[in-house]
DRENVEX-51728 format. One record per atom (N, C-alpha, C): atom name; x, y, z. Coordinates in pm, 1 decimal. Layout:
residues N
{rec "CA",{X,Y,Z}},
...
***
This chain:
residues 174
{rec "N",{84.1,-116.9,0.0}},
{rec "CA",{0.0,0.0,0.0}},
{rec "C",{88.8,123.5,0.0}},
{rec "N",{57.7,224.5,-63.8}},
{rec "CA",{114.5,360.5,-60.5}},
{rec "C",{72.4,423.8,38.6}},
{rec "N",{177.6,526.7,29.1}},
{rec "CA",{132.1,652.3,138.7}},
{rec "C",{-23.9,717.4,98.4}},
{rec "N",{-65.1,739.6,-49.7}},
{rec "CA",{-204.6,817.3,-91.0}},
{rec "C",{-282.6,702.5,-43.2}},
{rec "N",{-301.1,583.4,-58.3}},
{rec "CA",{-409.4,501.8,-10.6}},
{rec "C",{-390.7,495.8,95.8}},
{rec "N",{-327.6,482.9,196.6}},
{rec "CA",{-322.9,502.1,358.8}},
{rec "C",{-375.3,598.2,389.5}},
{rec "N",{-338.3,750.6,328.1}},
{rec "CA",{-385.4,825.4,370.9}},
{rec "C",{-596.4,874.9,348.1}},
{rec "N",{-642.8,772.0,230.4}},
{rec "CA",{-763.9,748.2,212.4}},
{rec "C",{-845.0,655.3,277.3}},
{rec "N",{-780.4,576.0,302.4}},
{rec "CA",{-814.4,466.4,416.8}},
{rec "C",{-846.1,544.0,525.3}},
{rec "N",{-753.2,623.5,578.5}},
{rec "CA",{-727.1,700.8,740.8}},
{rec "C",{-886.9,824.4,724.6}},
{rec "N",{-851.6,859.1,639.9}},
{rec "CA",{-953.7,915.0,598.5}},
{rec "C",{-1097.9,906.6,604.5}},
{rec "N",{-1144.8,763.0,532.2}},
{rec "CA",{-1251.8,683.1,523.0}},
{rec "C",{-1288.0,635.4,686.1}},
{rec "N",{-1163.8,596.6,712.5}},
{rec "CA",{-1225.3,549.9,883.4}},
{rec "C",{-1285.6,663.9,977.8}},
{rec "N",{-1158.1,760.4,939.3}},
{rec "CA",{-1239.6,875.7,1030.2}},
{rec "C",{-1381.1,947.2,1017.9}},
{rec "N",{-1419.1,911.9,895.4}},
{rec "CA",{-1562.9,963.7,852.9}},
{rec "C",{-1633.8,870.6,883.5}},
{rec "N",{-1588.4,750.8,857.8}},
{rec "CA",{-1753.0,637.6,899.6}},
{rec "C",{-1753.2,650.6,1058.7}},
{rec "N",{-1662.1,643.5,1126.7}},
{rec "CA",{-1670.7,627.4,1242.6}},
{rec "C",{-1654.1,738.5,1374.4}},
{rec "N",{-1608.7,861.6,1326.1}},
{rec "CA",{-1701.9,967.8,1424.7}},
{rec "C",{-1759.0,1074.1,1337.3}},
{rec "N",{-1914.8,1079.3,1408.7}},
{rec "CA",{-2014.5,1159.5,1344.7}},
{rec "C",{-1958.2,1319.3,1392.8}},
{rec "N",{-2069.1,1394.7,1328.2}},
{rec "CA",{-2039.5,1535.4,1381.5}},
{rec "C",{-2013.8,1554.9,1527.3}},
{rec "N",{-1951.2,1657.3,1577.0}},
{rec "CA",{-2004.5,1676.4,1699.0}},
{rec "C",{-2115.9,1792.2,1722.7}},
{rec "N",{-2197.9,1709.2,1817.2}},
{rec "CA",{-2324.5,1850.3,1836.4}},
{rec "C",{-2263.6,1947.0,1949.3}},
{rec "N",{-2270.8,2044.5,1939.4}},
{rec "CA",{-2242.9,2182.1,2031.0}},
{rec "C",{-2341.9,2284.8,2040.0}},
{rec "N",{-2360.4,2347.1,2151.5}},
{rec "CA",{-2450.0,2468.5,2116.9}},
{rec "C",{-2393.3,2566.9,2042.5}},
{rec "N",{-2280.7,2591.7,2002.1}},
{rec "CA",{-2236.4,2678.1,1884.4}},
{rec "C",{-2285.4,2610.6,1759.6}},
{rec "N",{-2310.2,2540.8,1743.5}},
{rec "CA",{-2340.3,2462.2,1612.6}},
{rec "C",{-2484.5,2529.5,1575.7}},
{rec "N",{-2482.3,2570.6,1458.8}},
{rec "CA",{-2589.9,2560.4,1384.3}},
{rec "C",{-2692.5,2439.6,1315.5}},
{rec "N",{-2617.3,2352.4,1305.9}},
{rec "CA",{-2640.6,2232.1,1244.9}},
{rec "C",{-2816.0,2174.7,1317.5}},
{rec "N",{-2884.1,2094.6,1278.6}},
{rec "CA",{-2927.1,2023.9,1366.4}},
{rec "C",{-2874.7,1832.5,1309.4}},
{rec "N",{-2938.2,1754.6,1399.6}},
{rec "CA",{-2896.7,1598.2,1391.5}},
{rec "C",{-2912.6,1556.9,1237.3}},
{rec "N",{-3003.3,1560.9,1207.1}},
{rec "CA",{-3049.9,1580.8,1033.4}},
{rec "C",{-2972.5,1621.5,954.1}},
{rec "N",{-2915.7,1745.6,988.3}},
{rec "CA",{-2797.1,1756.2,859.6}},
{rec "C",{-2679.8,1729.6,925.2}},
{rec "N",{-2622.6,1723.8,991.9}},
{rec "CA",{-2548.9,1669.8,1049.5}},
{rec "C",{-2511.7,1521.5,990.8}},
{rec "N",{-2599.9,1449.3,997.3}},
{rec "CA",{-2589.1,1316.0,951.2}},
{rec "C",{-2596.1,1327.6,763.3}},
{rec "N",{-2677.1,1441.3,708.8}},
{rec "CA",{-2670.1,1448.7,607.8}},
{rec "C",{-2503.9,1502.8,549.8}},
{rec "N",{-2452.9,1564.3,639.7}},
{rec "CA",{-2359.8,1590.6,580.4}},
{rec "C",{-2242.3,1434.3,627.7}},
{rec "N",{-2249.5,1399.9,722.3}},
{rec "CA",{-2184.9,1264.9,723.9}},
{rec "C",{-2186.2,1161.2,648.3}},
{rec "N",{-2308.5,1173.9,554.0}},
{rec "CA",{-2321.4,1057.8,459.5}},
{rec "C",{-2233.1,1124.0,312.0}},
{rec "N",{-2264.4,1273.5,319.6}},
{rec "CA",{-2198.3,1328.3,183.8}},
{rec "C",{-2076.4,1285.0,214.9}},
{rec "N",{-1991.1,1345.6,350.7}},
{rec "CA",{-1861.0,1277.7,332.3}},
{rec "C",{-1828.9,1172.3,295.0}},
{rec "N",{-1896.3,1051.6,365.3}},
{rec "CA",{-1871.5,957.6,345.9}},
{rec "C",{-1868.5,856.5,183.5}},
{rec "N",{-1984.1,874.9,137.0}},
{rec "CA",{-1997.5,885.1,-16.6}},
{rec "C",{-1872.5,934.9,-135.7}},
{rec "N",{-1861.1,1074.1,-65.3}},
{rec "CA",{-1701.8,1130.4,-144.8}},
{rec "C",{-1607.7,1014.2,-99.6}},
{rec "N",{-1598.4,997.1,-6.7}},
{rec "CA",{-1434.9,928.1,52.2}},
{rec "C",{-1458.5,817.7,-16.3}},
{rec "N",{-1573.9,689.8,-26.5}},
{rec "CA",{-1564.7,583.2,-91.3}},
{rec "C",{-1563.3,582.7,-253.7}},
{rec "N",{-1658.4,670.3,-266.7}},
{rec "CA",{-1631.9,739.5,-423.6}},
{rec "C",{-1478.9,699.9,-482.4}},
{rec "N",{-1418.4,864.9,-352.7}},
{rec "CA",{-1260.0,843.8,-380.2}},
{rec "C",{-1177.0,717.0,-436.0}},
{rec "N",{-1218.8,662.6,-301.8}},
{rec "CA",{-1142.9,508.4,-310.7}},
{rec "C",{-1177.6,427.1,-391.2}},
{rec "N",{-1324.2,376.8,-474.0}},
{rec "CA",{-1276.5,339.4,-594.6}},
{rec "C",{-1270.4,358.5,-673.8}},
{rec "N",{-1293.7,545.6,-742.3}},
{rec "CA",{-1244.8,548.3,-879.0}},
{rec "C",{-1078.8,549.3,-852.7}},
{rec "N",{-1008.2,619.9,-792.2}},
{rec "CA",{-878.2,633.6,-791.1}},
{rec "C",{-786.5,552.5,-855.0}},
{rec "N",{-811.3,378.3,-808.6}},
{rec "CA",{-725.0,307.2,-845.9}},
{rec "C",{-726.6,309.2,-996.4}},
{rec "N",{-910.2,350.2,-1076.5}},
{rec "CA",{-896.3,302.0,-1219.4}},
{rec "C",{-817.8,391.9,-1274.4}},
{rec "N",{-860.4,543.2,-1218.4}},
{rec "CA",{-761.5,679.0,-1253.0}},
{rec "C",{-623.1,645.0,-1343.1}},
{rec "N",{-584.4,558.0,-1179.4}},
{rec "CA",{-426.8,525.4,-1193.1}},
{rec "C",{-389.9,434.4,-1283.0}},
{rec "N",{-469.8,369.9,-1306.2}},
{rec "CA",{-385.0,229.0,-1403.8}},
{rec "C",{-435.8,334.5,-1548.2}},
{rec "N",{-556.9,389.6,-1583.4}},
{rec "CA",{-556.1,441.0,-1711.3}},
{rec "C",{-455.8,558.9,-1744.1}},
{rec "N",{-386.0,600.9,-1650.2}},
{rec "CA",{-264.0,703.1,-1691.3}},
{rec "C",{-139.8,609.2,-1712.3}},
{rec "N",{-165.6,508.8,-1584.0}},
{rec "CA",{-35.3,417.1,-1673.4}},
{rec "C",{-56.2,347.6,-1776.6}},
{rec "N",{-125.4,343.8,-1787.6}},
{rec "CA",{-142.2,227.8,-1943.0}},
{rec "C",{-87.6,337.8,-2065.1}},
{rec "N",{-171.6,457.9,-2063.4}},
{rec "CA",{-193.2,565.1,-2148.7}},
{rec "C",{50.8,630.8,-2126.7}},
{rec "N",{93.5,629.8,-2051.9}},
{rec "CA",{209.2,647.9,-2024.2}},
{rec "C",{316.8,547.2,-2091.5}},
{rec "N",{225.9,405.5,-2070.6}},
{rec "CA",{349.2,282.0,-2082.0}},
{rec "C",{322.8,270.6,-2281.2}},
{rec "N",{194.2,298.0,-2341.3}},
{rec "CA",{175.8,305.6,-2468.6}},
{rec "C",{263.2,417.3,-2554.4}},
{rec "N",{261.7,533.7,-2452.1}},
{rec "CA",{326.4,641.3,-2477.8}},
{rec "C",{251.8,730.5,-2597.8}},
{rec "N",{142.7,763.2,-2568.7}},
{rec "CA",{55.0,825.9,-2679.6}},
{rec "C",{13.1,928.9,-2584.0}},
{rec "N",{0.2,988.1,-2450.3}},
{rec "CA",{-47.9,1032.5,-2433.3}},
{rec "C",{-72.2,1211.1,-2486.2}},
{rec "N",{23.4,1238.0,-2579.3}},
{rec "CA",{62.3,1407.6,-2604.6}},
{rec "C",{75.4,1360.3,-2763.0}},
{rec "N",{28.0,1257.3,-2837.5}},
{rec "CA",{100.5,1255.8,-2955.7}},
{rec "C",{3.7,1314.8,-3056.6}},
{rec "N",{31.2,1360.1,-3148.6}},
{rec "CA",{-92.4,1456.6,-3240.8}},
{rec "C",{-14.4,1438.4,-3391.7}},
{rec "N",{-143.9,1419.5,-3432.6}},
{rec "CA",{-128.8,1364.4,-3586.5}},
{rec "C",{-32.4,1494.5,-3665.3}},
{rec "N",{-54.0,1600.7,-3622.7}},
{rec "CA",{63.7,1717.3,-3697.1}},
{rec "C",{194.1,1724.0,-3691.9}},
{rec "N",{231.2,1603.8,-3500.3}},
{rec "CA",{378.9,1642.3,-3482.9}},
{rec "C",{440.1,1527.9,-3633.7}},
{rec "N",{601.4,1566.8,-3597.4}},
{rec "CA",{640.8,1550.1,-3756.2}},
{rec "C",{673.7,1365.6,-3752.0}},
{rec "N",{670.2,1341.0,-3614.4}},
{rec "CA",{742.9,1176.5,-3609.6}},
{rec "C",{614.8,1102.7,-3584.1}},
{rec "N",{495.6,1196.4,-3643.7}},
{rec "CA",{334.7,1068.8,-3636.1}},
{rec "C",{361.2,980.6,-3720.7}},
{rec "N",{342.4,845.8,-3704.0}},
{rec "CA",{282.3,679.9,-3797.1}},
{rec "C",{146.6,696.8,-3753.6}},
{rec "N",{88.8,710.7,-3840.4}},
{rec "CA",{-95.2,654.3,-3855.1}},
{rec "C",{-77.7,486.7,-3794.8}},
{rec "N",{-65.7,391.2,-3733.7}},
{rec "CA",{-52.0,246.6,-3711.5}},
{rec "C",{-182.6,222.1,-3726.0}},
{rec "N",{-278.0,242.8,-3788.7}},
{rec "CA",{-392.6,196.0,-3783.0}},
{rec "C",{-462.6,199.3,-3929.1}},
{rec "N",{-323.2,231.4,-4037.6}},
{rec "CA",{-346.3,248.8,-4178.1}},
{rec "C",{-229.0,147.5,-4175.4}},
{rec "N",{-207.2,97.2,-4307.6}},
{rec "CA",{-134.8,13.4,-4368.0}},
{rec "C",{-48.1,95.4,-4469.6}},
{rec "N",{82.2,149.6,-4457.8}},
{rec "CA",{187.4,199.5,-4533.1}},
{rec "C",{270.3,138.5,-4651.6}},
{rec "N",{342.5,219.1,-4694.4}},
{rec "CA",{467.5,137.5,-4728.7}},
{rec "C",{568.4,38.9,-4677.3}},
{rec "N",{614.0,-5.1,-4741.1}},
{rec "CA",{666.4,-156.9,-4619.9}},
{rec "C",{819.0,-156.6,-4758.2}},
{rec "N",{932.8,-182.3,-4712.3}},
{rec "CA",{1014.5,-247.4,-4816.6}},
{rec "C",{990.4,-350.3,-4864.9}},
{rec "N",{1095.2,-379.1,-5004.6}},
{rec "CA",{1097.1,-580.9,-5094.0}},
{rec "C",{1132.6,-663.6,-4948.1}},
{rec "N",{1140.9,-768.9,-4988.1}},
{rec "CA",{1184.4,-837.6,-4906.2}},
{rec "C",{1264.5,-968.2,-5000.6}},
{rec "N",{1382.9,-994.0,-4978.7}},
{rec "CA",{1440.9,-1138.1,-5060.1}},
{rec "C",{1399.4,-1227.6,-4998.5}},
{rec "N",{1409.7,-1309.8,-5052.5}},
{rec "CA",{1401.6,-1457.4,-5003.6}},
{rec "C",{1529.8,-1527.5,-4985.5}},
{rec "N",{1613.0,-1548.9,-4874.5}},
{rec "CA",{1697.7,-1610.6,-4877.8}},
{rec "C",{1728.8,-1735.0,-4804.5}},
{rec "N",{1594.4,-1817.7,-4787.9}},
{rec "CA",{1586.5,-1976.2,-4837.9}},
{rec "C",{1447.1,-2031.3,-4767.3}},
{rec "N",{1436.7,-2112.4,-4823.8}},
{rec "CA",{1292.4,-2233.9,-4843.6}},
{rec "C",{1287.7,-2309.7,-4762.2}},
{rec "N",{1272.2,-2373.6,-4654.2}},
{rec "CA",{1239.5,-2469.3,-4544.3}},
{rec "C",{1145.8,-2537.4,-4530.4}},
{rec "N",{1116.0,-2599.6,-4598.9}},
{rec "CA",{983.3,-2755.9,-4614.7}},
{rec "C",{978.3,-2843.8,-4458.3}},
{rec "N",{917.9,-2786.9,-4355.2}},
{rec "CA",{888.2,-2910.9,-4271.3}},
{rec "C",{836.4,-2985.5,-4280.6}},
{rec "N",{846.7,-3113.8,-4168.7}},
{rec "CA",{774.2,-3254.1,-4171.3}},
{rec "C",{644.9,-3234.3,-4169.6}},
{rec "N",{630.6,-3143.4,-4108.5}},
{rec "CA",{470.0,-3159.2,-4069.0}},
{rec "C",{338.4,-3076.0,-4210.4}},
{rec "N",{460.6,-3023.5,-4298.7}},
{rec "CA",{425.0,-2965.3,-4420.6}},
{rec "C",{414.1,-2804.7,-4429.6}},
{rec "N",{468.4,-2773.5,-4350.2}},
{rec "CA",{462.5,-2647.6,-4253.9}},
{rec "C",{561.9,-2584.3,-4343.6}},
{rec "N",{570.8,-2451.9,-4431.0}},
{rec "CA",{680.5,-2399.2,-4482.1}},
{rec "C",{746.4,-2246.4,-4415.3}},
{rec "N",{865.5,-2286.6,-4400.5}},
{rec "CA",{944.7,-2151.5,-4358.4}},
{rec "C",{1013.1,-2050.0,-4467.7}},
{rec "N",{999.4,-1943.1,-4496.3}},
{rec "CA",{1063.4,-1893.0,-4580.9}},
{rec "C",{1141.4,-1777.8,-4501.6}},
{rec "N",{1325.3,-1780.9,-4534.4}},
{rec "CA",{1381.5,-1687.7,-4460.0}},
{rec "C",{1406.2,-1572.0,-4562.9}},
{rec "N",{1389.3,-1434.1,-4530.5}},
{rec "CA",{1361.4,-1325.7,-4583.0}},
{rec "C",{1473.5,-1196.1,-4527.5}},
{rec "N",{1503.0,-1134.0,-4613.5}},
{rec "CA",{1574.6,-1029.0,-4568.1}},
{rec "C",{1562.5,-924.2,-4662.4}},
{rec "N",{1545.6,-754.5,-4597.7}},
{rec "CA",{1491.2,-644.8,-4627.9}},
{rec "C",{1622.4,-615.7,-4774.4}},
{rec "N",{1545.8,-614.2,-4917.7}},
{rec "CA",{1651.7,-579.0,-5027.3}},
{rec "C",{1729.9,-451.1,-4954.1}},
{rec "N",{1852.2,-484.9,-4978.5}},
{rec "CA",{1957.1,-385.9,-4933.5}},
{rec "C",{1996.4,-294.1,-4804.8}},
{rec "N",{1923.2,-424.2,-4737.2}},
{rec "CA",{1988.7,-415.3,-4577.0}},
{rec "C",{1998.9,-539.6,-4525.1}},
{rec "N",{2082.7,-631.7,-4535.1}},
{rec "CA",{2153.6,-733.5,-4498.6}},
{rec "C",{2095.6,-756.2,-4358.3}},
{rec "N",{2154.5,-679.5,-4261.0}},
{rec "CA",{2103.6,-682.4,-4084.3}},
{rec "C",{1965.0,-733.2,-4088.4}},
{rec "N",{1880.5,-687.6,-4180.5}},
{rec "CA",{1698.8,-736.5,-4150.8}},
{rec "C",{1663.6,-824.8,-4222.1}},
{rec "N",{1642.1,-905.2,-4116.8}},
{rec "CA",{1605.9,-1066.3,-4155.4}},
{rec "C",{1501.9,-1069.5,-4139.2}},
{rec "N",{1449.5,-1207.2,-4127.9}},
{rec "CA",{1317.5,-1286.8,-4038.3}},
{rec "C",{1259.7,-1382.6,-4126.8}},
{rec "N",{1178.7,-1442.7,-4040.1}},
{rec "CA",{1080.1,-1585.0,-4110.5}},
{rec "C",{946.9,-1562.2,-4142.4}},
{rec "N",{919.7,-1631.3,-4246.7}},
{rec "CA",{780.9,-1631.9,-4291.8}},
{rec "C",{733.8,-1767.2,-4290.4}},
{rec "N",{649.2,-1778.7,-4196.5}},
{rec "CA",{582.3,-1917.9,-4213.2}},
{rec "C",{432.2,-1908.2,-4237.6}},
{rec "N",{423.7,-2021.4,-4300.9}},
{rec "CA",{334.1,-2072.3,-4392.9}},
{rec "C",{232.1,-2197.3,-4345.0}},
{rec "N",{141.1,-2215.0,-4261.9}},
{rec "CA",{115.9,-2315.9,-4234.4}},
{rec "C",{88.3,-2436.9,-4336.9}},
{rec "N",{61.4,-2555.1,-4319.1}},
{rec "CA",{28.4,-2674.4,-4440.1}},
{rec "C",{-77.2,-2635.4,-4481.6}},
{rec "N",{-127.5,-2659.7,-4607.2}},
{rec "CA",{-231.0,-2687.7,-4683.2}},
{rec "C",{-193.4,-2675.5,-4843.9}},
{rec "N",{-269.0,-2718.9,-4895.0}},
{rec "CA",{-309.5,-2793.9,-5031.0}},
{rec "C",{-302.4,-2676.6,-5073.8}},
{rec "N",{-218.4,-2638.7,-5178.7}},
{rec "CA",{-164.6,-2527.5,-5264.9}},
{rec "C",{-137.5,-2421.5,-5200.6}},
{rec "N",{-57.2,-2429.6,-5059.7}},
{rec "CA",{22.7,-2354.0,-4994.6}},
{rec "C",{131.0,-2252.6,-5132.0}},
{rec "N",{78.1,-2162.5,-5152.5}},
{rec "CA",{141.4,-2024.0,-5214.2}},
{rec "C",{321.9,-2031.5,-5194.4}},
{rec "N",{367.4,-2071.8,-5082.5}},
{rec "CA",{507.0,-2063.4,-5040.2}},
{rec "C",{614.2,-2170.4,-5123.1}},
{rec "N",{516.0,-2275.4,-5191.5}},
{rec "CA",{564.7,-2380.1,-5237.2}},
{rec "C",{650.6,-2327.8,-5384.7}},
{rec "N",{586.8,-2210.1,-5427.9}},
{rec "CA",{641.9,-2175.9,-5548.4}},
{rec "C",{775.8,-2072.3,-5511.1}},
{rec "N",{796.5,-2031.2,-5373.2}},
{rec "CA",{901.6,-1974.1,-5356.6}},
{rec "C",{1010.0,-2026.4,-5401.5}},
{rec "N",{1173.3,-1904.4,-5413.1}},
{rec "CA",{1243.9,-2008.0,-5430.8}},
{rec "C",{1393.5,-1891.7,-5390.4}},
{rec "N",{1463.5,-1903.0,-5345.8}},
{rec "CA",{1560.9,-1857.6,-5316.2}},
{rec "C",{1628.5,-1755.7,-5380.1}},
{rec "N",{1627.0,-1632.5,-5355.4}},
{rec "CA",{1682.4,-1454.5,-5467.1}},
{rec "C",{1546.7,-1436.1,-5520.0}},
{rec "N",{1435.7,-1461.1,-5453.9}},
{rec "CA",{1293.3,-1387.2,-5538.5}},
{rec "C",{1291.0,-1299.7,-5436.4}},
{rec "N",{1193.2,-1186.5,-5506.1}},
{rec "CA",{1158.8,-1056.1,-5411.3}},
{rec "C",{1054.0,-1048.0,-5352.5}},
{rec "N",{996.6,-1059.6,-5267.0}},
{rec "CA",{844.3,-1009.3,-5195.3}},
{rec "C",{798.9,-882.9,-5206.7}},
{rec "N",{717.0,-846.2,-5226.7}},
{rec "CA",{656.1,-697.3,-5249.2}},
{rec "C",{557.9,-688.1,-5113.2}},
{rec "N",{554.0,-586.1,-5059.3}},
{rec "CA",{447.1,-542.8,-4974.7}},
{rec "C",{349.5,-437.4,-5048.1}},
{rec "N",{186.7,-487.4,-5087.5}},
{rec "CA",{136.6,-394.2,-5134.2}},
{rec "C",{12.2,-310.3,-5062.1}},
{rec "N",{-67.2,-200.3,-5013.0}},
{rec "CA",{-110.4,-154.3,-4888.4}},
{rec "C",{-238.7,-205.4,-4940.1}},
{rec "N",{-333.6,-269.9,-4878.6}},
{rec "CA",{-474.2,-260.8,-4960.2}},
{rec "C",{-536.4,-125.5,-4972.1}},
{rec "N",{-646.8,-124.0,-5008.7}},
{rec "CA",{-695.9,8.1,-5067.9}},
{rec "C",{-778.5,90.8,-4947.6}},
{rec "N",{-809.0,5.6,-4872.7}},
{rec "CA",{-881.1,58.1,-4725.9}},
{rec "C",{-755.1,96.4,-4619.6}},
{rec "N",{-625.3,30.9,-4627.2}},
{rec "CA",{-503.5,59.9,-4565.7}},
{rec "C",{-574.0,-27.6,-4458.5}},
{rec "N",{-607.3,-151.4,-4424.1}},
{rec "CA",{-643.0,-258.8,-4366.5}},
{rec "C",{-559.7,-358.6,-4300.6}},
{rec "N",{-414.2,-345.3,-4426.7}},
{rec "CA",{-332.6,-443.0,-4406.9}},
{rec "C",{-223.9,-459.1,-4554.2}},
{rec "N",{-97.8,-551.2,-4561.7}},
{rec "CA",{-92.1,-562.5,-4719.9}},
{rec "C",{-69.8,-655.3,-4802.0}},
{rec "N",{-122.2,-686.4,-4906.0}},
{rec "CA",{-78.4,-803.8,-4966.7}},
{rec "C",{80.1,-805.3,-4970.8}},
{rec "N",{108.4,-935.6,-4957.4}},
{rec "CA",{230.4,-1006.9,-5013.2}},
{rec "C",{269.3,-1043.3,-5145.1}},
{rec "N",{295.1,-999.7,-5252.1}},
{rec "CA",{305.8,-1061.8,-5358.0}},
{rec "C",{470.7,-1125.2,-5388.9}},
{rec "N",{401.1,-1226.3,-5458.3}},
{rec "CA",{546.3,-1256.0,-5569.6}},
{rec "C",{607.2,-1178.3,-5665.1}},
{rec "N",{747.1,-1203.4,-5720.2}},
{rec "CA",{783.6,-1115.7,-5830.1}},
{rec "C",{658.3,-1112.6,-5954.3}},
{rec "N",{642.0,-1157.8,-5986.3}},
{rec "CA",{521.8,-1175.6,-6091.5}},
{rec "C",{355.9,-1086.7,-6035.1}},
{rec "N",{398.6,-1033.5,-5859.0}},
{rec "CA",{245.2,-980.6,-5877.9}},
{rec "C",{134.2,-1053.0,-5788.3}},
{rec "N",{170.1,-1185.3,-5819.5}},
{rec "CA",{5.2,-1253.8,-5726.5}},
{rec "C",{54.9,-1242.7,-5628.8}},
{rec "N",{-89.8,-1215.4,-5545.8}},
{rec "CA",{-89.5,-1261.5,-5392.9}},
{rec "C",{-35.6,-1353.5,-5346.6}},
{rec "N",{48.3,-1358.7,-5233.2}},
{rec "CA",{64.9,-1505.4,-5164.5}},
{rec "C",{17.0,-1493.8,-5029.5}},
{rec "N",{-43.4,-1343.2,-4955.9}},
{rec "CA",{-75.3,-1353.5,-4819.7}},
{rec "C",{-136.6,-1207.5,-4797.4}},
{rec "N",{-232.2,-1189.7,-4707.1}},
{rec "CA",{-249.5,-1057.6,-4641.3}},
{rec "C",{-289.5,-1053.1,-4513.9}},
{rec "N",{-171.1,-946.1,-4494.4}},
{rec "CA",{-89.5,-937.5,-4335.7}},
{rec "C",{-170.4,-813.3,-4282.6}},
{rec "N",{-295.1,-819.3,-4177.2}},
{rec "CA",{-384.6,-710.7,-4139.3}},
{rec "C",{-293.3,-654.9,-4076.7}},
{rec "N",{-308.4,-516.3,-4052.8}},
{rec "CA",{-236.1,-413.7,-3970.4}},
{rec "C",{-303.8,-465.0,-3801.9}},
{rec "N",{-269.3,-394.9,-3731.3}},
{rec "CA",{-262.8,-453.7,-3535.3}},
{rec "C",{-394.3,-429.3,-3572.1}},
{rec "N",{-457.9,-312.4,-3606.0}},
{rec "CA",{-589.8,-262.6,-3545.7}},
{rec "C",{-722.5,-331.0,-3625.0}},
{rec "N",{-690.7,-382.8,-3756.9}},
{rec "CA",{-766.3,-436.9,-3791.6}},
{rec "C",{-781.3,-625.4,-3789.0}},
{rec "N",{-655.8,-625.6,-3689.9}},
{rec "CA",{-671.3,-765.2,-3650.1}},
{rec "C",{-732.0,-790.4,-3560.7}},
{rec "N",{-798.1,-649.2,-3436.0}},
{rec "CA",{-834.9,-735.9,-3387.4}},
{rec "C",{-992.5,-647.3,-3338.4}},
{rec "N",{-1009.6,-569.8,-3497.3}},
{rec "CA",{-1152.6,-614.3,-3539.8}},
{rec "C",{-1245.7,-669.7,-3506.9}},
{rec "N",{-1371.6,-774.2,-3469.3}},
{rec "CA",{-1439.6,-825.3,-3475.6}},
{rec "C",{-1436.4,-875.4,-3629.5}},
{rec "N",{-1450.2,-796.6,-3721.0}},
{rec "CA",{-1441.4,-822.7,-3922.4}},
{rec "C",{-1335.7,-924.0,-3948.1}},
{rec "N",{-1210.4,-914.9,-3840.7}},
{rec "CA",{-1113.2,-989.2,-3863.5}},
{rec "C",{-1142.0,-1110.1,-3817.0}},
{rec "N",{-1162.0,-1237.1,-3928.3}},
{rec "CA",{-1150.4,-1342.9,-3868.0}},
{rec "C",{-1155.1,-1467.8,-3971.0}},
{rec "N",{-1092.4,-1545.0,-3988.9}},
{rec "CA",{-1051.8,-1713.2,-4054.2}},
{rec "C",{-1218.6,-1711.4,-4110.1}},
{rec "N",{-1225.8,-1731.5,-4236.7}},
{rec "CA",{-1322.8,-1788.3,-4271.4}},
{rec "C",{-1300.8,-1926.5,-4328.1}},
***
């Protein structure tokens, strides 16, 4: 526990558990008195549980790091459109047992950027026609949804939804 929730706790106790005091200086009578003991009390629990959501939605909003970002400053990505993407080579074919194909890929004319493309099995798996020094194209669809994959020649072999439209409800295995 923190020092701010201790100190809401300390808080909360002291309101549920001593009422006003009555005095003949008091204006008050028992009635509001108690009316105003319940307002406190109401605020203080109030307090205590929006606070915690307060807190986690500034951290979330902090740990994403969006909280100040505006489509004018100059280092905005739209991530919720589908861009330009570089070729990609193919630099080799991996046929697993289980029929499963790997294709290893690296960004034309940056050596350092690699990675794998896998392909799960099925019956005219697209990857089968790969073949080692072909180029991949990234092309954006027209809604900026996501982008096709093509071969040197153009056809499709895959389309890769962007984050936001993966996880859509629209997005899904038919």
């Amino acid at each position: 526990m923190n020092l701010g929730s201790t100190v809401v706790y300390g808080l909360l106790a002291v309101t549920l558990l001593l009422p006003l005091p009555s005095s003949a200086k008091s204006k008050l009578n028992r009635t509001q008195q108690s009316a105003i003991s319940v307002f406190v009390t109401t605020a203080a629990i109030s307090w205590v549980a929006v606070s915690p959501a307060l807190g986690v939605s500034a951290a979330f909003r902090s740990v994403r790091g969006d909280d100040d970002v505006d489509e004018a400053d100059e280092g905005y990505v739209d991530r919720t459109k589908a861009g330009p993407r570089p070729p990609l080579k193919v630099t080799g074919v991996d046929s697993q047992a289980n029929g499963d194909i790997h294709v290893a890929v690296e960004v034309v004319g940056q050596p350092g950027q690699h990675g794998v493309l896998n392909w799960p099995a099925r019956a005219g798996n697209p990857a089968e026609t790969l073949r080692t020094g072909d180029v991949l194209a990234f092309k954006p669809s027209d809604e900026g949804s996501g982008w096709f994959l093509n071969d040197q020649g153009g056809q499709p072999l895959a389309f890769l939804p962007t984050e936001s439209a993966q996880q859509s409800v629209m997005s899904t295995l038919w």
